[in-house]
N, CA, C and O atoms as a Tripos MOL2 file, in Angstrom:
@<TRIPOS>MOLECULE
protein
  228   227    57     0     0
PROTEIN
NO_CHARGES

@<TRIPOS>ATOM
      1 N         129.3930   60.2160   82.0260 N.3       1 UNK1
      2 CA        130.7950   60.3030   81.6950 C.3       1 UNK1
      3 C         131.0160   60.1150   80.1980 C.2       1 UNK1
      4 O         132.0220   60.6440   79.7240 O.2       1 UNK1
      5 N         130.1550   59.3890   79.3450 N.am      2 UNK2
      6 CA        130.1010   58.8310   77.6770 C.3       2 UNK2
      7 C         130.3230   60.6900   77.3360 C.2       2 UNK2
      8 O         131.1660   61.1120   76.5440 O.2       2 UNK2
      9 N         129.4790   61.4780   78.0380 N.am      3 UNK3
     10 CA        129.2500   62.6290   76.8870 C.3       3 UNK3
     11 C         130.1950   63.4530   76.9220 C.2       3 UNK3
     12 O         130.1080   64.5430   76.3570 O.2       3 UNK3
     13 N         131.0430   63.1480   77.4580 N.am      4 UNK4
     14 CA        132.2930   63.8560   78.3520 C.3       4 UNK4
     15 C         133.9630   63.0690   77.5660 C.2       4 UNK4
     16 O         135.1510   63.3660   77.6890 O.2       4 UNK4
     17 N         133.3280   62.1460   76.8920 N.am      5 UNK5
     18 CA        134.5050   61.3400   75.8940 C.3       5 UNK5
     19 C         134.4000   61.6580   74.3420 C.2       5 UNK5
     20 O         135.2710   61.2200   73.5900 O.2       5 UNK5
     21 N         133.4970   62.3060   73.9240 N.am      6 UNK6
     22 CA        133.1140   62.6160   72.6280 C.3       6 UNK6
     23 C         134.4950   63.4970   72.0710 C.2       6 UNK6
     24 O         134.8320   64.5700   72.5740 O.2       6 UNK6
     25 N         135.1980   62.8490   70.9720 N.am      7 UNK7
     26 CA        136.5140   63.3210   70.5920 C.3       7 UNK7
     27 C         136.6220   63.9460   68.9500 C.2       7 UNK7
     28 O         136.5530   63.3730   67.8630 O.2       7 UNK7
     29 N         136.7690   65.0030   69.2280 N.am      8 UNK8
     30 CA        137.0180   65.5060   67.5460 C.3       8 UNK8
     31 C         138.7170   66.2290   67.0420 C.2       8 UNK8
     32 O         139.6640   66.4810   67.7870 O.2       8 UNK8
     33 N         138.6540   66.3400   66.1250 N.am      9 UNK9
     34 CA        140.1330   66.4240   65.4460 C.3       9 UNK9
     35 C         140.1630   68.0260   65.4730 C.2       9 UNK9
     36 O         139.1720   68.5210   64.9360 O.2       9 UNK9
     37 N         140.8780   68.7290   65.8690 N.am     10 UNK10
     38 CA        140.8710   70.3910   65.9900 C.3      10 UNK10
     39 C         142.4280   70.6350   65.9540 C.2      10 UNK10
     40 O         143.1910   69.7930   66.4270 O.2      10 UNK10
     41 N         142.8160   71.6260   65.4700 N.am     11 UNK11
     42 CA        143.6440   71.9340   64.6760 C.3      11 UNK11
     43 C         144.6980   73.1220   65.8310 C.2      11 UNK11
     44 O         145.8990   73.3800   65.9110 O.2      11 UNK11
     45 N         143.1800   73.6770   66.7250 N.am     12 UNK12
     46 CA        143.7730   74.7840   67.8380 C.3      12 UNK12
     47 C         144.8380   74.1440   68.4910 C.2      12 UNK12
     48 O         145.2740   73.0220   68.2340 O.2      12 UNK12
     49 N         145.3030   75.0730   69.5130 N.am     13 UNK13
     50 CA        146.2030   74.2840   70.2980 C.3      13 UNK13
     51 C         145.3920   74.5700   72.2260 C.2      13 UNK13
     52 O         144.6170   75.4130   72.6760 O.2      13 UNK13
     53 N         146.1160   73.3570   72.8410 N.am     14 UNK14
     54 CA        145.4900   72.8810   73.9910 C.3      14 UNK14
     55 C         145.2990   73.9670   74.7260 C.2      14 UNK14
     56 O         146.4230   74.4690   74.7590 O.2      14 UNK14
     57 N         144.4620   74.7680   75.4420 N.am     15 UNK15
     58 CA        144.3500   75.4430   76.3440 C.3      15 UNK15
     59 C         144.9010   75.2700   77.2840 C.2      15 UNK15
     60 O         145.4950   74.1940   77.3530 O.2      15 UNK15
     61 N         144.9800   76.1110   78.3440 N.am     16 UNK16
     62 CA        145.5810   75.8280   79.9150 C.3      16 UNK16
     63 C         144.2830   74.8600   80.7640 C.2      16 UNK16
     64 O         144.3230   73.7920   81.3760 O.2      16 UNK16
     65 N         143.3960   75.6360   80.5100 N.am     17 UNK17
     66 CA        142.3720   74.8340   81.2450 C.3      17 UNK17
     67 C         141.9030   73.7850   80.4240 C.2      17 UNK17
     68 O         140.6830   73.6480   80.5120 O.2      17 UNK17
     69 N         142.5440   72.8890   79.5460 N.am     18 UNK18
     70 CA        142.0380   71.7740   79.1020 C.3      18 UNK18
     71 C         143.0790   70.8060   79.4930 C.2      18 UNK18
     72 O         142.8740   69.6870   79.9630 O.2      18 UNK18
     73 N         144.9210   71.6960   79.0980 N.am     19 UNK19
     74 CA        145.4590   70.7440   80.0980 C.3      19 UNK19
     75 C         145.4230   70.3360   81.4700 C.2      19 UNK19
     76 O         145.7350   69.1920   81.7990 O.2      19 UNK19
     77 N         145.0450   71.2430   82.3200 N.am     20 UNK20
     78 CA        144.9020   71.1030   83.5910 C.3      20 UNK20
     79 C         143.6530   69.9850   84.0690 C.2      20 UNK20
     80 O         143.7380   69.3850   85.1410 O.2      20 UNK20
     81 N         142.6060   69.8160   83.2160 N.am     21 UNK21
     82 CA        141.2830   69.1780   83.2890 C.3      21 UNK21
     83 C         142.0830   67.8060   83.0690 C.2      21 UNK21
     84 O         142.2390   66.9320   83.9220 O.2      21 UNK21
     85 N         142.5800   67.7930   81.6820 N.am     22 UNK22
     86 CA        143.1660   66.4180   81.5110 C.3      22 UNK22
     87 C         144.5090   65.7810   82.6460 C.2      22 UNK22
     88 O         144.7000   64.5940   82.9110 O.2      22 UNK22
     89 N         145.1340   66.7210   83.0580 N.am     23 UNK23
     90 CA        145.9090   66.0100   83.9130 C.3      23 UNK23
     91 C         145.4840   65.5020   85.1200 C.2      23 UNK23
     92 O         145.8570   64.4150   85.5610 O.2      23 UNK23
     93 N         144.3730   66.5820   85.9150 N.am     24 UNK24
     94 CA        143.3750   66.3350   86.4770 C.3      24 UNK24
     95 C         142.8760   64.6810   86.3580 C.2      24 UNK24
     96 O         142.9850   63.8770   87.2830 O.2      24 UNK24
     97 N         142.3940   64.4200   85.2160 N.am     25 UNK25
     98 CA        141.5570   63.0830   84.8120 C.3      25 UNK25
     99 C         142.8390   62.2340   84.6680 C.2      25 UNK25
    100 O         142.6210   61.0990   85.0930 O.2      25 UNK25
    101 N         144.6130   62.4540   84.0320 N.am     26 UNK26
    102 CA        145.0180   61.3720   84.4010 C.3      26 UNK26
    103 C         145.5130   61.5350   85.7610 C.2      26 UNK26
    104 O         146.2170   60.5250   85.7700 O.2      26 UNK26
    105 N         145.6910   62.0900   87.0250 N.am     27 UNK27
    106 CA        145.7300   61.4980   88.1180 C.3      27 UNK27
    107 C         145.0900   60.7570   88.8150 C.2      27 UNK27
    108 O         145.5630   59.8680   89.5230 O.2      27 UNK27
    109 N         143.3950   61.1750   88.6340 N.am     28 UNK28
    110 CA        142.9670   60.0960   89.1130 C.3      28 UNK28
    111 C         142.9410   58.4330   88.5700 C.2      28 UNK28
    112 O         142.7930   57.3750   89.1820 O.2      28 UNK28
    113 N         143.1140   58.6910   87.4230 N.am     29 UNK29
    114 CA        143.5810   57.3120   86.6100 C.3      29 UNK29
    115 C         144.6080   56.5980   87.2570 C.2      29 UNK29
    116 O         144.7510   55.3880   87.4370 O.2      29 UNK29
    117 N         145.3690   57.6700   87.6050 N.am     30 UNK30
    118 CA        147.3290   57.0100   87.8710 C.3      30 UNK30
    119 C         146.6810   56.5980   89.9140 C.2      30 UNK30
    120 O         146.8550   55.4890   90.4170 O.2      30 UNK30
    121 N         146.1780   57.4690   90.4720 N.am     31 UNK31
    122 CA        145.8840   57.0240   91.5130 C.3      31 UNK31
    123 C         145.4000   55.8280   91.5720 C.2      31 UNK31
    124 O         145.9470   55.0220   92.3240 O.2      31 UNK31
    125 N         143.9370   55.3270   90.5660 N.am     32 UNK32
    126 CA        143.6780   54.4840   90.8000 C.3      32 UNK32
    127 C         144.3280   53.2230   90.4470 C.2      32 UNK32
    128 O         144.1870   52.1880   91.0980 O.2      32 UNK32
    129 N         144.9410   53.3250   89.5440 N.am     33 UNK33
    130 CA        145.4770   52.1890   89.3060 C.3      33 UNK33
    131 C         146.4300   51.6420   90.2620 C.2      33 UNK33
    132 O         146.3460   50.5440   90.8120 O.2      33 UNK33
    133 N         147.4260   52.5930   90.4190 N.am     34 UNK34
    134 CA        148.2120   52.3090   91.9770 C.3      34 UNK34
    135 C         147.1520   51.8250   93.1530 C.2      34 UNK34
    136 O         147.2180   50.7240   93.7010 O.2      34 UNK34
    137 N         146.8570   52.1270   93.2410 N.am     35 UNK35
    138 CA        145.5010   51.7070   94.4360 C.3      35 UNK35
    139 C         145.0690   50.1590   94.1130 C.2      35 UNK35
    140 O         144.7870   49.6020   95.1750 O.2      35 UNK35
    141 N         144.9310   49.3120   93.0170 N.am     36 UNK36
    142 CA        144.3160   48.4240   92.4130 C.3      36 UNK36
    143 C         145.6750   47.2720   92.2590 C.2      36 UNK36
    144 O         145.6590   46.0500   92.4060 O.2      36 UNK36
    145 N         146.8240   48.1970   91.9060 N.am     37 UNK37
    146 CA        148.2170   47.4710   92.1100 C.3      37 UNK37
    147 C         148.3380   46.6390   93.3510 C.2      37 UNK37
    148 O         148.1970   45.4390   93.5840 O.2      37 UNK37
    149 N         148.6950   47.8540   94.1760 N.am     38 UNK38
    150 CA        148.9820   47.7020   95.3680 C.3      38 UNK38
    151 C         148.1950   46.6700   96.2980 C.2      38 UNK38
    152 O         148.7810   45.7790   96.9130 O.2      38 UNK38
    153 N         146.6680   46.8940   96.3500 N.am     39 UNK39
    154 CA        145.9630   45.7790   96.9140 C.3      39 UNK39
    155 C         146.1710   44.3750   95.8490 C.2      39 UNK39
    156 O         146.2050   43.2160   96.2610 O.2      39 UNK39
    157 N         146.2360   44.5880   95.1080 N.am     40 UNK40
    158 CA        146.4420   42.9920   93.9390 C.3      40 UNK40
    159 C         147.6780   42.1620   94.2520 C.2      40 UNK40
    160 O         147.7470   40.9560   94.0130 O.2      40 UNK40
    161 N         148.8670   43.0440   94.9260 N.am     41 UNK41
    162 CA        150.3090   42.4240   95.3240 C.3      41 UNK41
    163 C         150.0250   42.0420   96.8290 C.2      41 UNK41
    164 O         150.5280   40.9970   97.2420 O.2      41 UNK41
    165 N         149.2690   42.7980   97.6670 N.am     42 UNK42
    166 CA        148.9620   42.1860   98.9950 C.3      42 UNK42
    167 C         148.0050   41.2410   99.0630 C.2      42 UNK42
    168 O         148.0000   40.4810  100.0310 O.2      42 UNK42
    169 N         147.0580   41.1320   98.0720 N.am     43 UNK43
    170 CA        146.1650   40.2230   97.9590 C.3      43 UNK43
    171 C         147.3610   38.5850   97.3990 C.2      43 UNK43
    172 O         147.4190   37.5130   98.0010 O.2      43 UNK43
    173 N         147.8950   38.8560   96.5120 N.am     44 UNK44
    174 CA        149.0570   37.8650   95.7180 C.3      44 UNK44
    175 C         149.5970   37.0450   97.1400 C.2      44 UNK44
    176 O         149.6160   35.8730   97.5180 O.2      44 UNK44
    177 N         149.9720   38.2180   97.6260 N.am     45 UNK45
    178 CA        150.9490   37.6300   99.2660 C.3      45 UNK45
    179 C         150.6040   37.4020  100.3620 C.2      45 UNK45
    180 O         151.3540   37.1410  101.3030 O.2      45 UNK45
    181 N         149.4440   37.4700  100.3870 N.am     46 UNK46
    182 CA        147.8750   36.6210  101.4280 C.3      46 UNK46
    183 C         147.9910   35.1570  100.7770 C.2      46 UNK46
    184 O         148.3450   34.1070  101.3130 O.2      46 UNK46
    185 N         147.6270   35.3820   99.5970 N.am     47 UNK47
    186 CA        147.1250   33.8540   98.8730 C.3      47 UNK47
    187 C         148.4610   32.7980   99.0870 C.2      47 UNK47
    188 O         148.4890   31.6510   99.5320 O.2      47 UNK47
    189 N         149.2830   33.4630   98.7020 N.am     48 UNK48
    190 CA        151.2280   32.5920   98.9750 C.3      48 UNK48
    191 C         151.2460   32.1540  100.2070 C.2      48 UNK48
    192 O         151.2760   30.9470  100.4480 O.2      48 UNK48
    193 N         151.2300   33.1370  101.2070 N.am     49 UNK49
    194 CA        151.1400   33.0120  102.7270 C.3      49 UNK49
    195 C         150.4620   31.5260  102.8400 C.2      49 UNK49
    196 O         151.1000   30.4730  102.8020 O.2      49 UNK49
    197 N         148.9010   31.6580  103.0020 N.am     50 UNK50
    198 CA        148.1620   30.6460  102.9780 C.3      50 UNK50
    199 C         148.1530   29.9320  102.7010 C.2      50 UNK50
    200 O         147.6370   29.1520  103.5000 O.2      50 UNK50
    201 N         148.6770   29.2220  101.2660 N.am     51 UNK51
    202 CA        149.3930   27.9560  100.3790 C.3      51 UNK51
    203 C         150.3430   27.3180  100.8640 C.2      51 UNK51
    204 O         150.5490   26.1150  100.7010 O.2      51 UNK51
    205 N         151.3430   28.4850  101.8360 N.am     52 UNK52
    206 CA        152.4680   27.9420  102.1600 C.3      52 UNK52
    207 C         152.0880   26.9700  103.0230 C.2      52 UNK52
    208 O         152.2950   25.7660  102.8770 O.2      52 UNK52
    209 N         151.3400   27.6820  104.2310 N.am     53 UNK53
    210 CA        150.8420   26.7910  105.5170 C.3      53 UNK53
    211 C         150.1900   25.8280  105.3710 C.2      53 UNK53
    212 O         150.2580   24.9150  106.1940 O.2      53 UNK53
    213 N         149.2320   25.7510  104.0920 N.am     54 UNK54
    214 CA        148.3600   24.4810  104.0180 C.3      54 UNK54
    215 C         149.1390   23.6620  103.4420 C.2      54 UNK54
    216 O         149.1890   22.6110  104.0800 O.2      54 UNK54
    217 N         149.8540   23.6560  102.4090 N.am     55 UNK55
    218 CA        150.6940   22.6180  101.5000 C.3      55 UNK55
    219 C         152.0860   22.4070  101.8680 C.2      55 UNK55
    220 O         152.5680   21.3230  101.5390 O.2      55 UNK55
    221 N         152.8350   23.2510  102.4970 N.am     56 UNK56
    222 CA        154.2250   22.4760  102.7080 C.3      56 UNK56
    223 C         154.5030   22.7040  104.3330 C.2      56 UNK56
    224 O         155.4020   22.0330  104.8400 O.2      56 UNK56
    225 N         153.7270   23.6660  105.1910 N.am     57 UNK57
    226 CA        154.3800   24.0300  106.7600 C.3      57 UNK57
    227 C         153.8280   22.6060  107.2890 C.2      57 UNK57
    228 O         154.0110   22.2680  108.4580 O.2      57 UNK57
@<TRIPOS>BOND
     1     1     2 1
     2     2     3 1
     3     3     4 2
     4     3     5 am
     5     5     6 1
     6     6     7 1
     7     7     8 2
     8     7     9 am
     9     9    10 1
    10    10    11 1
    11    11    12 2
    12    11    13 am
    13    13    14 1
    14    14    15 1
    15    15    16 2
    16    15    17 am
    17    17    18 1
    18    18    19 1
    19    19    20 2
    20    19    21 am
    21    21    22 1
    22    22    23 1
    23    23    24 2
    24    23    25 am
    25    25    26 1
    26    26    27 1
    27    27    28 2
    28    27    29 am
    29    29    30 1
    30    30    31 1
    31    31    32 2
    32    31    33 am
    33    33    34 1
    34    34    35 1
    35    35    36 2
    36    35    37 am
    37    37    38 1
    38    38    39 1
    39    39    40 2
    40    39    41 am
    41    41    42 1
    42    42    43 1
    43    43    44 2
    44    43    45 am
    45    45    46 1
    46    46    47 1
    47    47    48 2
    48    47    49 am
    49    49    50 1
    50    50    51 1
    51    51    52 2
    52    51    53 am
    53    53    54 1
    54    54    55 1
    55    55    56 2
    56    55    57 am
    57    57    58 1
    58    58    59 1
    59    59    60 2
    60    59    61 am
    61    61    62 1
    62    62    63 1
    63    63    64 2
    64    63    65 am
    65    65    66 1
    66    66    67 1
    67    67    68 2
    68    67    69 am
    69    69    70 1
    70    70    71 1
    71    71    72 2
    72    71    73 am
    73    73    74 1
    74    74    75 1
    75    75    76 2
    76    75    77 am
    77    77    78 1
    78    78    79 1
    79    79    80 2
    80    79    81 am
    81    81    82 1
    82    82    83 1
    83    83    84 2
    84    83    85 am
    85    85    86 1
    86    86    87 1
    87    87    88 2
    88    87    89 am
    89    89    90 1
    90    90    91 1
    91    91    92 2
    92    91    93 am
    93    93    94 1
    94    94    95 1
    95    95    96 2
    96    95    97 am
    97    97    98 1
    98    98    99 1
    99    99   100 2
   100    99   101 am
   101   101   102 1
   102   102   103 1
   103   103   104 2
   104   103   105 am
   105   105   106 1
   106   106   107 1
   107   107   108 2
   108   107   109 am
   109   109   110 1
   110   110   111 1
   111   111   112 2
   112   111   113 am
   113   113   114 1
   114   114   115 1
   115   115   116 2
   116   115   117 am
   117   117   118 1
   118   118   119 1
   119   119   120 2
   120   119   121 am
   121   121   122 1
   122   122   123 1
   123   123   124 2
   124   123   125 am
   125   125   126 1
   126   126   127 1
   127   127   128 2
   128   127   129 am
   129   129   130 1
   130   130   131 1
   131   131   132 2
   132   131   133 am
   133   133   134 1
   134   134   135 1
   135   135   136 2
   136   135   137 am
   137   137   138 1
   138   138   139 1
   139   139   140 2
   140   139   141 am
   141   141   142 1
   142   142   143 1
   143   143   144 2
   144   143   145 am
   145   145   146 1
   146   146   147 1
   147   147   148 2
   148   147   149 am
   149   149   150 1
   150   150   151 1
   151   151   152 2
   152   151   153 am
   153   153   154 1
   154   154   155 1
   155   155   156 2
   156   155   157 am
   157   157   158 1
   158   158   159 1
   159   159   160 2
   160   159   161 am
   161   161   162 1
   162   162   163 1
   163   163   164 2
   164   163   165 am
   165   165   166 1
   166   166   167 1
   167   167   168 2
   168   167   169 am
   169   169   170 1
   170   170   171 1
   171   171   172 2
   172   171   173 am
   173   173   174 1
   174   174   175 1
   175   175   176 2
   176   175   177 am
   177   177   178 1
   178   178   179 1
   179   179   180 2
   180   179   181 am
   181   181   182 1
   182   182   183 1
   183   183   184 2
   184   183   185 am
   185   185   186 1
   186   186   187 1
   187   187   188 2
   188   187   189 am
   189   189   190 1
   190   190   191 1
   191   191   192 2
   192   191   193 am
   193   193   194 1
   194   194   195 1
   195   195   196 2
   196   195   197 am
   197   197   198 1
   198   198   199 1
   199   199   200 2
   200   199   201 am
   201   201   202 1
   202   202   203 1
   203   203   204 2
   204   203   205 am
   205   205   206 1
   206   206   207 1
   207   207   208 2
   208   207   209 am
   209   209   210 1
   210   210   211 1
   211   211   212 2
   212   211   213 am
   213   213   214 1
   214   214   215 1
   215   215   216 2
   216   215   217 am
   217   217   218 1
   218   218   219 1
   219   219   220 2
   220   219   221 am
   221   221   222 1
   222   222   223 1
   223   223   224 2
   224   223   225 am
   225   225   226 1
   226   226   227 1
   227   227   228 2
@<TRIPOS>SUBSTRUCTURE
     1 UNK1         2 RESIDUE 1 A UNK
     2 UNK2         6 RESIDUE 1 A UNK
     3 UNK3        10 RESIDUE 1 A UNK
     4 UNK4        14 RESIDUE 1 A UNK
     5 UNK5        18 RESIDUE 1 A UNK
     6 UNK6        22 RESIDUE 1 A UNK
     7 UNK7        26 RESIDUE 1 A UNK
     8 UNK8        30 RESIDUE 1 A UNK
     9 UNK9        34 RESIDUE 1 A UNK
    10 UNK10       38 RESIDUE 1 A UNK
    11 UNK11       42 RESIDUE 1 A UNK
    12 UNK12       46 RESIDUE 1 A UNK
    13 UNK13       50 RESIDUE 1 A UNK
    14 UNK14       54 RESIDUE 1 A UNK
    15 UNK15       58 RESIDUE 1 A UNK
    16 UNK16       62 RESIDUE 1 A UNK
    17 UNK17       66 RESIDUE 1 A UNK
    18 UNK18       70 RESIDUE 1 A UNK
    19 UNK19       74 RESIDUE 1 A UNK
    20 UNK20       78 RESIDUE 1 A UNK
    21 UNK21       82 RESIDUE 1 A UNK
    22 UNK22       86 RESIDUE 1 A UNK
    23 UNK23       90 RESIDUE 1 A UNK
    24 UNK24       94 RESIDUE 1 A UNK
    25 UNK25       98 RESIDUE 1 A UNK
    26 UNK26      102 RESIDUE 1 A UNK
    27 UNK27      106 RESIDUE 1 A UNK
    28 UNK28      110 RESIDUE 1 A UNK
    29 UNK29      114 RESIDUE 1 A UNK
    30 UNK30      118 RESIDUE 1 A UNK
    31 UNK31      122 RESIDUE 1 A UNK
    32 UNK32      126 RESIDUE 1 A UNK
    33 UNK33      130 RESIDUE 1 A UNK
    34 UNK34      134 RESIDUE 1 A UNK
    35 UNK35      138 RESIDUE 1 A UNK
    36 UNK36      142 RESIDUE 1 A UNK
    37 UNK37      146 RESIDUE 1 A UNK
    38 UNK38      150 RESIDUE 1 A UNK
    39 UNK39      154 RESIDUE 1 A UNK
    40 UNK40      158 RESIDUE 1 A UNK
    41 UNK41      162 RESIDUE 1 A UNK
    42 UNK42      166 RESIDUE 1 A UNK
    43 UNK43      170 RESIDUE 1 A UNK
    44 UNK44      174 RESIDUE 1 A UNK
    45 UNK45      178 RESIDUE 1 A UNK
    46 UNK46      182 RESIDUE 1 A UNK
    47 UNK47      186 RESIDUE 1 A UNK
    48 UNK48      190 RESIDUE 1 A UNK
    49 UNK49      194 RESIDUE 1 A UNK
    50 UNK50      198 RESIDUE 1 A UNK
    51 UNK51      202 RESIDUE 1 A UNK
    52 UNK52      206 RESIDUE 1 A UNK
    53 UNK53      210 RESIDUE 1 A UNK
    54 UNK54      214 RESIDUE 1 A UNK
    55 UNK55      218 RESIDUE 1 A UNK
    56 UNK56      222 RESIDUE 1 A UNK
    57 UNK57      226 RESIDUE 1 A UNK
């Protein structure tokens, strides 16, 4: 993936198929992160849950 990040300064303008590659690469970005969210807030509200019952129920 390193050889695939190699970035130079070019003057052209973006192709179709370079935007499409890059939007490509940020969805899966945007997927994953939602994915990493989402379990991190259910994970958050497991841990609360559990605190509740041991320390004040």
């Amino acid at each position: 993936m390193a050889d695939e990040m190699v970035v130079s300064y070019s003057d052209k303008p973006v192709t179709e198929a370079q935007k499409a590659k890059d939007f490509e690469e940020h969805a899966k970005t945007y997927e994953a992160f939602m994915g990493w969210t989402k379990w991190g807030i259910i994970g958050n509200v497991i841990l609360l849950i559990a605190l509740y019952f041991i320390f004040i129920h």
